[in-house]
Every structure is written in C-alpha cells, then in structure tokens.
N, C-alpha and C positions, 0 to 999 in steps of 0.2 A: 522573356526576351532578354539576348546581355545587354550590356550598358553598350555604351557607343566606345567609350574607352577599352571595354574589353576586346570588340569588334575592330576597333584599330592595331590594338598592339597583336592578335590573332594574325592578322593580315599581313600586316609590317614584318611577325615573326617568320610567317610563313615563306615572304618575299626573300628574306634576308638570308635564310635556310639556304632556298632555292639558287640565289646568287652565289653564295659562297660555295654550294657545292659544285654549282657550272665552273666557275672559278678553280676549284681544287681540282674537279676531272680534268680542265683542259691544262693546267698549269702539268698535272703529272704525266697527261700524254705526252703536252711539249718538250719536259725536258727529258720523257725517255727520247724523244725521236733528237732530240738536239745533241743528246750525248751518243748517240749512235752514228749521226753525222757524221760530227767530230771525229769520233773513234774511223770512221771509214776515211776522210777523207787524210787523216796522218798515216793508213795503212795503205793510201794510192800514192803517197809520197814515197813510204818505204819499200813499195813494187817499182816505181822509178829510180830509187838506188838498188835492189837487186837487178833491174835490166841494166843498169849499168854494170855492175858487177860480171855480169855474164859476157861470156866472152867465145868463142868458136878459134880451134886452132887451125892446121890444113886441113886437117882428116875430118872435119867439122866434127870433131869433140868437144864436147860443154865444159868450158873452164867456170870454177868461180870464184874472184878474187874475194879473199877473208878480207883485207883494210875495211873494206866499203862495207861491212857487216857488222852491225851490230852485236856489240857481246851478250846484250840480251838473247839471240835467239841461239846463245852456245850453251846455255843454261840448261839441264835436264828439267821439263815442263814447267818455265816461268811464265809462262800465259802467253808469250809470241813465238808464232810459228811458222813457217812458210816451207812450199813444195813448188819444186821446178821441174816439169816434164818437157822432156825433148825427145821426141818420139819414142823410143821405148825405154830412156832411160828415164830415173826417176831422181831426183835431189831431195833432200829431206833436210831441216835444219836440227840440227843436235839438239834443241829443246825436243821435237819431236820423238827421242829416242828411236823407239823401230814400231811407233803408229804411225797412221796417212790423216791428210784430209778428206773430205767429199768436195771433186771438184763441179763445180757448177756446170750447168751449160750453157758454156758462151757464144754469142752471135753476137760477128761484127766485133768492130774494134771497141764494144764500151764496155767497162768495168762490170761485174755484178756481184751484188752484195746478197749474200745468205747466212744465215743462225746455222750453227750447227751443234751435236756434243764433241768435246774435247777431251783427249787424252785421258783425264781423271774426270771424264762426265759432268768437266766445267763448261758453260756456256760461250759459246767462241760466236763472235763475227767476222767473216770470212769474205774477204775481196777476189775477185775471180779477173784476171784477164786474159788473153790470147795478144801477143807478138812475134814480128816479123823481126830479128837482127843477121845480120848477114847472112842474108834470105836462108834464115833458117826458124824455121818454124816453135817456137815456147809458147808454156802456160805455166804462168805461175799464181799462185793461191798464196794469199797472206791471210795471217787471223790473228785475232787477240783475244783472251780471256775477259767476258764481261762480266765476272763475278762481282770484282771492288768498285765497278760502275754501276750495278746494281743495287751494291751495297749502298752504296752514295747517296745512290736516288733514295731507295728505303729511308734513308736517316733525314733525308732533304723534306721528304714527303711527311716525316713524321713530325719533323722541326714546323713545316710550315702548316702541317694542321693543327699543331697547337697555336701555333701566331694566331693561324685562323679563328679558332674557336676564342682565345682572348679577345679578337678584333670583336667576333659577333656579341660575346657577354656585353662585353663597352660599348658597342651601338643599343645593343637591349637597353642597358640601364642612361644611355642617352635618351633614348625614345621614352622610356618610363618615365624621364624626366620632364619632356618636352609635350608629352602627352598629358602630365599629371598638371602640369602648370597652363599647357592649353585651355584645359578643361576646366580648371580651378572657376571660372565666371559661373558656370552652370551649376557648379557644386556650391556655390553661395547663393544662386537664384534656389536651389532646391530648399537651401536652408531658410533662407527670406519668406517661400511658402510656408514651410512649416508654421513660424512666426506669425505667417496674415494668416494663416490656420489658424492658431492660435488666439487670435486678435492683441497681442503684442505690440503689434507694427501695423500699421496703415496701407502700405503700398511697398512694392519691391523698389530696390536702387538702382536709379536710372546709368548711373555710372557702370555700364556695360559695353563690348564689342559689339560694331554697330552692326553683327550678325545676329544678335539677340536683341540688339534695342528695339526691334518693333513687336516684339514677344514681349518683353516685358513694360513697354506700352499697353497694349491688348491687353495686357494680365491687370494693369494699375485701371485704365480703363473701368473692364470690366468688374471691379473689385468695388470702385467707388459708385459705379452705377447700380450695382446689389445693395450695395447700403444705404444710397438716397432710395433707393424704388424700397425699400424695408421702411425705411423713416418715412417715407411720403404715407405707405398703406398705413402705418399708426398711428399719425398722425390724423391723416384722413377716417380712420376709423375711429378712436376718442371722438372727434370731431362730432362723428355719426351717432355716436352713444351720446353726446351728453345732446346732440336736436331728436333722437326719441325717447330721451325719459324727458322732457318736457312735457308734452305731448301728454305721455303718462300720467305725469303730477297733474295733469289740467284733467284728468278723465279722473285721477282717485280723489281729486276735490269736488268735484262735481258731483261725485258717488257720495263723497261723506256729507256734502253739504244737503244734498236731496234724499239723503239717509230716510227720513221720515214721510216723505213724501211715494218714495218710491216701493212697493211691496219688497216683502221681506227676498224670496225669490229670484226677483229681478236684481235686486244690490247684492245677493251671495252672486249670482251668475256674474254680474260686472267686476266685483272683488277678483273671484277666481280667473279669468281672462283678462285682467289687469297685470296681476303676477306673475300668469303663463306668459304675457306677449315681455314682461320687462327679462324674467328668469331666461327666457329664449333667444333673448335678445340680446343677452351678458352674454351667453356661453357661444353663441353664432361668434358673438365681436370679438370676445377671448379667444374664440379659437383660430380666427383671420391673423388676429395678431402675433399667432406663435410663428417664431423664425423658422422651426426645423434645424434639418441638417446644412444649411447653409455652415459653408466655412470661412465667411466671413464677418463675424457678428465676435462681441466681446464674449467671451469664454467667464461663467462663473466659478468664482474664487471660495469654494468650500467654506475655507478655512476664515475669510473676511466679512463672506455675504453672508451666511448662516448664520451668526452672533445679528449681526446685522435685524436680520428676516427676525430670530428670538426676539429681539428687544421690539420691535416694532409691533407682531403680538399681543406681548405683555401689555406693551399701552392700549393696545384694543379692547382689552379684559383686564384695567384694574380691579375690580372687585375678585377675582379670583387668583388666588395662589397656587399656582402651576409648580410643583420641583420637576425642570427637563434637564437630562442628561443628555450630552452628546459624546460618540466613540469615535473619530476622525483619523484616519493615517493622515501623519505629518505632512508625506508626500502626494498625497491623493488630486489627482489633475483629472475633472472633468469637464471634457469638450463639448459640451452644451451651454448653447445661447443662457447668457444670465436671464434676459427678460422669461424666458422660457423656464431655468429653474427655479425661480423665485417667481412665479406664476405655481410650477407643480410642488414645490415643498410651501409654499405661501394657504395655497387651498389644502394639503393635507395637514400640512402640524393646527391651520386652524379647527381643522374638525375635529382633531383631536384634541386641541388646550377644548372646546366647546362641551367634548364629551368627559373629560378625563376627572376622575375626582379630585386627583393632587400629582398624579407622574405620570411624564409624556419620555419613552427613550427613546434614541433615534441611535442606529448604529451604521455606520456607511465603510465597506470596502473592497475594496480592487484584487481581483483574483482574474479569471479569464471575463469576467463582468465587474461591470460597476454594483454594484448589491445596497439597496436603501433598506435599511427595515426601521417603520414608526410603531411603533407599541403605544396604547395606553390600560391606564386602569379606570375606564368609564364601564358600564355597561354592553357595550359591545356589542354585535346582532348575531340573531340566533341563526339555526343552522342553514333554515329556510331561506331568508335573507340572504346568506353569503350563497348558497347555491345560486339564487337566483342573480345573485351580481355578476356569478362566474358563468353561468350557462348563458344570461339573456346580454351582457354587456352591458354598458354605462350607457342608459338613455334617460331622459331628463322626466320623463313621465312612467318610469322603472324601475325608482331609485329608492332606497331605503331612505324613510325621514328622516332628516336632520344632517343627513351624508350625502345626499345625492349631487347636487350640482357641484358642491367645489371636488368631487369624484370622478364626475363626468369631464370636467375640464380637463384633471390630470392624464386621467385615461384619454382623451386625445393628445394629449403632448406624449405623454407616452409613445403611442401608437404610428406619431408622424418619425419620433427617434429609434423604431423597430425594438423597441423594449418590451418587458410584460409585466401584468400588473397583477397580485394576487390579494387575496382579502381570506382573511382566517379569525379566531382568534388566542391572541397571545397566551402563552402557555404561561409565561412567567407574574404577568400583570393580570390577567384574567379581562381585560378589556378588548379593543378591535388591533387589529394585526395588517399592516399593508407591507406587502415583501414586493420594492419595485428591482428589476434589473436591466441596465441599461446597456449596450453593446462597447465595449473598448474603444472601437475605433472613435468615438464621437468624442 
C-alpha cells in the first residue's frame, strides 16, 4: 500500500497537471480568438475609410480617392488587401498585384468574416461587406495576413508554457514541503514505535496534533496495560511456585522422615511423583512466564546480559573450572524479551558448564537469522538420543538425562519466537552441539 504522503502528492500532482493544462488550452484558444477580433474589427474600420473613399460620378462610374488609402495596401503583397466590386467592375488594391479574393456570401447589411489563402499561400482574414452609396450597389473584401499574428501567438504560447511549467515545479516543491512537514508528527510517532519496540522508551510523546492525540493515547494506553497484565501474570505465577513447592517440601519430609516405616516401594513411588509434580510444575510456570513476541517488553542486551548470565553460572558451580568463550558482533541487536533470553541461554549454557569437562563456546551471529551455537566438550549423547530429541520433541518425560528439563524450556521459548532448535554433536569439541536460529524480525 503507498504511504499517505505519496497518495497525497499523486493526487495534488495530478490536480495541478490537470489545472494548468485547462488553463494553457483555454488561455491559447482566447488569445487566438482575441487577436482575430482585433485584427477584424481594425479591418471594418479600414472598409469604412474605403466607402468613404468611393465615390460615383454621373455616369455612376466608381471613383477611388488615393488620400484616404493607405500606402500599405500600394505595397506589392504586404499582407493588406482589399477588392471593390461594382457590378461588373472589379478594383483590386496594388498590394494584390493581379490576384483576387474569395468574396464571401453576404446577407443583409452585417460584415462576415472568413480565413482564406493569400497571395503567396499566406494566411489572410477576410472582412466581407455589401453597400448602398449613392444607390449604387458595392462589395468590398478587406484582409490581412495572419502570419506575424500567428507568429506571436506561437512565441506567446511557448513563453507562457514555460512560466507554466516553472509555476507547477514551484507548487510541486511547495507541496513537497508542506506535505513533508505536515507529516513530520507521524514520522516521529513511527519512530517513537520503533523505540517502545524496542523497549528504549516507555510510551510515545503526547506532544501531537490533536488528529493523532487519541491514537497515540490508545497506543500509550495500550502499551502500559501489556506490561502491568505481563508483571501481574509473573508476579502472580512466582507467587504460585513458591505455595506449591511447600506443599512439596511437606510431602518429601514426611517421605524422608517415615523412610523406615514405610516399605521400600511405596517411598520410591512417592520419591518419583514428588519430583514429576515439582519438575512439571517449574516448566508449566516457566513456560507461563515467557513474554513471547510481545513488543513491548525490555529487549536483551547481548553484549551486557551475557557477561552478566556467565558470572552468575560460575558462582553456581564453584568447584568446577569452566574456560567459556564467547564470539559476539559488536553490533548484534536481539529483539527478544531479556526475561525470555536469560531464561533460554540461562537453562542451556547451564547444561552445558553441568556437562562440559573444561570448554563451553558460544558463537552468536546475524545474517538473515539470528544463529546461537553452544558447543561443549562433555560427553555429549549418542546418536539414538539426539534422534529421538529431533523426531519426538522436548517433552519432560522424553528427555535425555541430565538435559532434558532445562531443553524443554528452551525449546518452548523457542517455539513461541517461531525459531528452531537443533541438537548434534560438536565436530570441533567432540561434546553436545545446540545450533538455535531465531527470526530477524524479533
């Protein structure tokens, strides 16, 4: 779909196109028709100095006094020319050398004006009338050449479609101005989102046209109601974790303490549904509490949380000396909830400092995916095992020993961020292998 800005200036352009052409058509019909006017009405002038001119003696022979004539029309084809007919005689004015006109057909006493070709197949307009002087019956035809009037127009027409076309540039790049600065609010809200994308920023800036203000209300709104309803369900959930492992601890004391009392049998069956209902019970509650793709949640920081996640580890497992390496792009920005990634790199780098005999690598980078790969050099599982991790999925009573629940978790955070998760093992370390890739967008 275009933007709204493109849909405007589209519209605008097309309008202003449209305008200036109406504009230019009727501009160049008017002043042909104006200058033909013109041109006719100074040649019913110069038919009114030839009937004066004209004159009848007894024998009503056509005189024609030169004074009243113009020396233009004594010119050999200077573009004015006139013919007087008196019944069978004909007058011609010496521009016309020994051509005629085409006289029109007249009715009634009014003028009429016709185009004709000229002499040298110039353009002439031609005034036609029929009089009465000393009742005797004339027609005289006047014309002029409309060459340099045409001319005129041409150059008229050429001059004002350039104006034209400057005028429209300079409206364009007015509107591109007025449009870009219109818009400017929306293109800082878009950015503002990016930002609470992000989790940068808290809420967009209210400081909007009160065309947007209740949009970017609704957005702030909406924004801080996902994060209380995110912090209520975590809240509410720890809550729920720590009233059933009490509960728990009261059922595995009561098992250790009537240890002796109780057949052997019976305290392995209560042992092992002790550990099913708490292990089921962590990875239910874990898995409630992953954010997802919400895009309003704090965004983990690679580069800060990771050191971070390592040291915190380490203190889990003093007694074991771990060398981890990590490969990190400077720039690497992933869009996943922190509680979420420090949930999925938290259970796997544990299983593997847990498995690994001395080196844990971790290599992270951004191509058309985000790409995790955790390597160690523990013992790692054999083929059976990883087939059945890949064929059967992470289910908590499916799970290779010693990996399965903090695998299972990941593999549902995974699964909610439309990622995948693979298990092999490491070619270089000769230990377990997890290659995660997680989608760009997030």
């Amino acid at each position: 779909m275009k933007s709204i800005q493109s849909r405007l200036a589209t519209g605008l352009l097309i309008s202003l196109i449209l305008v200036f052409l109406i504009l230019w058509l009727a501009v160049s019909s008017n002043i042909q028709k104006l200058s033909e006017n013109y041109i006719a009405s100074r040649l019913e002038h110069d038919i009114e100095t030839l009937l004066t001119a004209v004159s009848f003696d007894k024998k009503n022979t056509l005189t024609i006094n030169e004074k009243y004539i113009n020396s233009i029309y004594n010119r050999p084809f200077s573009g004015h020319y006139y013919t007087i007919q008196h019944n069978q005689t004909l007058f011609r004015s010496r521009s016309l050398w020994d051509q005629n006109l085409t006289s029109a057909k007249i009715t009634g006493n009014n003028y009429v004006k016709t185009v004709q070709d000229g002499p040298e197949k110039q353009l002439l307009i031609t005034i036609s009338g029929h009089f009465n002087k000393q009742k005797q019956n004339i027609t005289i035809n006047i014309a002029e050449d409309l060459t340099p009037i045409i001319e005129n127009i041409r150059q008229f027409k050429n001059y004002f479609s350039v104006i034209s076309l400057l005028i429209l540039l300079s409206l364009l790049l007015i509107q591109f101005v007025i449009l870009r600065n219109g818009l400017k609010p929306l293109r800082k809200i878009h950015h503002e989102l990016s930002e609470l994308e992000k989790g940068t920023i808290n809420e967009l800036t209210a400081d909007v046209p009160s065309e947007l203000k209740s949009v970017v209300n609704e957005v702030n709104h909406l924004s801080l109601a996902l994060h209380m309803r995110l912090k209520r369900s975590r809240n509410a959930l720890s809550d729920l974790s720590h009233a059933i492992k009490k509960p728990l601890t009261l059922l595995q004391n009561f098992n250790d303490e009537h240890q002796g009392k109780l057949d052997k049998k019976t305290s392995e069956f209560l042992d092992k549904q002790i550990i099913s209902i708490q292990n089921i019970t962590d990875r239910i509650l874990k898995r409630a509490r992953i954010a997802g793709t919400s895009k309003f949640n704090t965004p983990f920081n690679i580069n800060e949380d990771l050191p971070l996640l390592i040291k915190t580890i380490r203190t889990m497992y003093p007694d074991k000396n771990i060398n981890i390496t990590s490969n990190i792009p400077e720039t690497l920005e992933i869009q996943v909830d922190r509680e979420d990634m420090l949930e999925l790199l938290g259970n796997l780098i544990e299983n593997a400092w847990k498995w690994a005999n001395s080196t844990i690598v971790i290599n992270i980078r951004q191509e058309k995916n985000i790409t995790i790969i955790i390597e160690d050099d523990g013992p790692g599982a054999n083929a059976e095992s990883l087939n059945e991790l890949a064929s059967r999925g992470i289910r908590l009573d499916e799970t290779v020993s010693g990996y399965g629940f903090g695998l299972a978790i990941s593999a549902d955070i995974i699964n909610d961020y439309e990622g995948s998760l693979v298990f092999s093992r490491s070619e270089k370390l000769g230990g377990f292998r997890i290659n995660i890739e997680l989608p760009i967008k997030y």
